[in-house]
N, C-alpha and C positions, 0 to 999 in steps of 0.2 A: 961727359958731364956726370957729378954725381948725382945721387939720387933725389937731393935737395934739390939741388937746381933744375933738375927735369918737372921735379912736381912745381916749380916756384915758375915756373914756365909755361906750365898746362895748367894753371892756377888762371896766370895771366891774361892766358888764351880766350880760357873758357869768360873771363869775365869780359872781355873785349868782344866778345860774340853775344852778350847776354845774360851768364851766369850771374843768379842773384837779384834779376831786376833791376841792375843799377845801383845796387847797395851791397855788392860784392868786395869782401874783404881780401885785395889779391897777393896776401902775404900769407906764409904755412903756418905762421907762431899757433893759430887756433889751432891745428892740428899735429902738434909736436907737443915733446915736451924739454926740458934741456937740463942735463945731468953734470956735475962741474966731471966726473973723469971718463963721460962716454960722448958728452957734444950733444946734437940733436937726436932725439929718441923721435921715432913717429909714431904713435900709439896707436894699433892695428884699427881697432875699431871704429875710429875718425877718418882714417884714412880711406879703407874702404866705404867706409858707407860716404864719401868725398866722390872718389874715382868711380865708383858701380855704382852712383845714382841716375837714373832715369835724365835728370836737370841738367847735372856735367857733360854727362855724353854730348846730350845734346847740342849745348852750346858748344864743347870739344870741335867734335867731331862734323857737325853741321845736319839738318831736318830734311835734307835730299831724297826723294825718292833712288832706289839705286833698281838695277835690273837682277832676273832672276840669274844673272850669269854672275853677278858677284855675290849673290846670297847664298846660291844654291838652292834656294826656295821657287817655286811657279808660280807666286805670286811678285817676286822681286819683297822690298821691303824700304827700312829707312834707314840710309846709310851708319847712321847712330847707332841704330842694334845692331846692326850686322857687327860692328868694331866694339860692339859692349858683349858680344857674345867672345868675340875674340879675344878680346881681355883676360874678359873671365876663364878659357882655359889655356892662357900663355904662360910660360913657367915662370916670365915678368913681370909683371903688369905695367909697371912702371916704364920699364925698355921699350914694350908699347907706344906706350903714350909719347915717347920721343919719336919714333917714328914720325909724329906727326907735329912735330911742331911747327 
């Protein structure tokens, strides 16, 4: 898949789980911008503050408690952070997020 479609996917996801309140817009045009000789540009700054919000993970990923054996923490945690933490130092993020669609 390319990179459009995995975010037009985890867009979907996340709005099917909740993202947005129900007023979730689950197409990327907000977050793009479109060039006649480069195609889709995704404009770093929308994008991210998109994928590494607190609200996406969320509904992404799901509000589970997880155990300290997938966090690595002694508290355990919420399955959300654990995979926003991991996001955050994948060389993808994007390839991430396919993982889990």
């Amino acid at each position: 898949m390319t990179n459009e479609e995995i975010l037009q996917k985890a867009i979907e996801k996340a709005c099917k789980n909740g993202y947005g309140d129900g007023k979730c817009n689950s197409t990327i045009e907000w977050i793009t911008e479109k060039d006649e000789q480069w195609g889709t540009i995704f404009t770093a700054s929308s994008l991210e503050s998109l994928i590494y919000s607190h609200a996406f993970a969320k509904a992404f990923f799901g509000e589970e408690i997880c155990d300290e054996v997938i966090t690595g923490q002694e508290e355990g945690g919420y399955l959300w952070q654990y995979h926003l933490q991991q996001m955050v130092i994948s060389d993808d993020p994007i390839r991430y997020l396919e993982q889990y669609l």
